[in-house]
N, C-alpha and C positions, 0 to 999 in steps of 0.2 A: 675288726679287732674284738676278739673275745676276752668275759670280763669276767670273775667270779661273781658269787653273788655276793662274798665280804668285798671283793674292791668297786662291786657296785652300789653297796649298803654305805661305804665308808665315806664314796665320791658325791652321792644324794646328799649324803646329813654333814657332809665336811661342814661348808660354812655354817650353818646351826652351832654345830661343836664350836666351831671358832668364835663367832657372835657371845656364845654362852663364855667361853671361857676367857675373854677378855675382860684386862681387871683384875679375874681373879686369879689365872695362872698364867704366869710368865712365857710371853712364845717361844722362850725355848724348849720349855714343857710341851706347847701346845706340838712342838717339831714333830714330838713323837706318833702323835695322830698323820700327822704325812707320810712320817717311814712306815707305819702299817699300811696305808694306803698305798706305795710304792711297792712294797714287800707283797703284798695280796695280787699285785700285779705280773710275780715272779713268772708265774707258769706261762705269761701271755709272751715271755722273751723269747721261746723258740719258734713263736709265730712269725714274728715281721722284725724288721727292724723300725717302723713305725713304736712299737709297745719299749724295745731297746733307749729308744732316745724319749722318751714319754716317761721311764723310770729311772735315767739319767737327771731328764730335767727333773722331777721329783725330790732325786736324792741331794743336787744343787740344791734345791730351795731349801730344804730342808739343814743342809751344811748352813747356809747363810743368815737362814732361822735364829741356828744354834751360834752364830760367831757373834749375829747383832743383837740379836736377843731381841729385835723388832717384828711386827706383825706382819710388814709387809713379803716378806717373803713366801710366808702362808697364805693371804690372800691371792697371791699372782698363781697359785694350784690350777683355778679353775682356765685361767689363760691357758694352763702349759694344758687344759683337758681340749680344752677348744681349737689350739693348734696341733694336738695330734690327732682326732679326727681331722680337723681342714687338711691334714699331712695325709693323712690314707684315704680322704674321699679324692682329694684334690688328685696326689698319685694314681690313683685309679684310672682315672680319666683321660694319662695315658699310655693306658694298656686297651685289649679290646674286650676287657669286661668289666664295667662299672662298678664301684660298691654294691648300688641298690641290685642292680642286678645279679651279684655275687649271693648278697641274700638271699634273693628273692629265687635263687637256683637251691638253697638250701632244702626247700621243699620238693626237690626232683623235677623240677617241671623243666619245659624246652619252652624258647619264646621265639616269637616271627621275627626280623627286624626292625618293624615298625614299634612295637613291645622294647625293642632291644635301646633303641632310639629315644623312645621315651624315658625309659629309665635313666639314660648317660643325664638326662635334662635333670629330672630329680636327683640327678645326682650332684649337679653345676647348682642349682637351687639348696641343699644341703652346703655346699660349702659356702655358699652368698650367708647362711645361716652363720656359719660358725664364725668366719669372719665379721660378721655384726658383732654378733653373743662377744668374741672375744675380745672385740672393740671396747664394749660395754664392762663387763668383766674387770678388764682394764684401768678402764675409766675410770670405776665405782673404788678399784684397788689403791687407786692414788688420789683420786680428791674427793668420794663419799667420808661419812661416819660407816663405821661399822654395822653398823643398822643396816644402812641401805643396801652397801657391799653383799652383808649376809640375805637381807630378802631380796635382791635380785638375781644372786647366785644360787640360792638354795628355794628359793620357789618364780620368780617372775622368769627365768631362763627355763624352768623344766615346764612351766605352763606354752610360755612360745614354744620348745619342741612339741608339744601336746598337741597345739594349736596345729603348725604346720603337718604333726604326722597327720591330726585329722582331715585338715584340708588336702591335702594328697590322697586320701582315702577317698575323699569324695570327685576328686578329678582324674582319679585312677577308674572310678567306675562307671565315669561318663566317657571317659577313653576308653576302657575296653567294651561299651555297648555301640561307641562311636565306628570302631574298627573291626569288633567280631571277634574280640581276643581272647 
């Protein structure tokens, strides 16, 4: 799924925004921060239908936002981020080319099947990610403070993908000196 760099600027600093603006402006105010986020997502519709129901779900929260005038609508964002990648990694998976390896094709390269193999795995491992995060995400959306909600949405979730792409990095380069890749 391809992202602008405004609906990847907006997705980073959501819960920040939100955190910050609770209190002081009412969530149906804050809705309007989701619809630009959903709106910046426009160009990614003629992609998949993964980014279709990802700005569907969006626009729901964002109605519900506006009707209850509660937060919780705007918190559940990062859920609906985390169930549409687990939707397009987990989709992937099956077809006979993985996400990571969809990528990882992006750079022109050809892989052996052993390569090919590997990657379906990282790609089974990416979604075990998302369905944690989303779990958590979750969690934090119905029974944290907003506090917690926002630093584990907006930085302890992007540290764990950080983490894990690093750890892949480094089992990706004892695999291909393991195999000759």
């Amino acid at each position: 799924m391809r992202m602008s760099v405004l609906a990847a600027a907006i997705t980073l600093l959501y819960p920040l925004a939100i955190w910050f603006g609770h209190g002081r402006i009412e969530p149906r105010w804050l809705a309007g921060l989701l619809l630009v986020a959903a709106l910046s997502r426009l160009p990614a519709l003629k992609l998949n239908g993964v980014a279709r129901w990802s700005v569907a779900g969006a626009l729901v929260l964002v109605a519900a936002a506006i009707w209850s005038n509660m937060l919780l609508p705007l918190k559940l964002y990062p859920v609906l981020v985390s169930a549409a990648l687990l939707a397009a990694f987990a989709y992937s998976l099956t077809t006979p080319m993985s996400a990571v390896e969809r990528m990882a094709r992006l750079r022109g390269e050809d892989f052996p099947a052993v390569a090919q193999a590997y990657m379906r795995k990282v790609t089974q491992v990416w979604c075990g990610f998302f369905v944690i995060n989303g779990a958590i995400a979750f969690g934090t959306a119905l029974w944290a403070p907003e506090a917690v909600w926002s630093l584990y949405t907006g930085v302890i979730s992007y540290a764990l993908m950080a983490l894990l792409f690093g750890a892949e990095y480094l089992v990706r380069l004892r695999f291909k000196r393991l195999h000759n890749v």
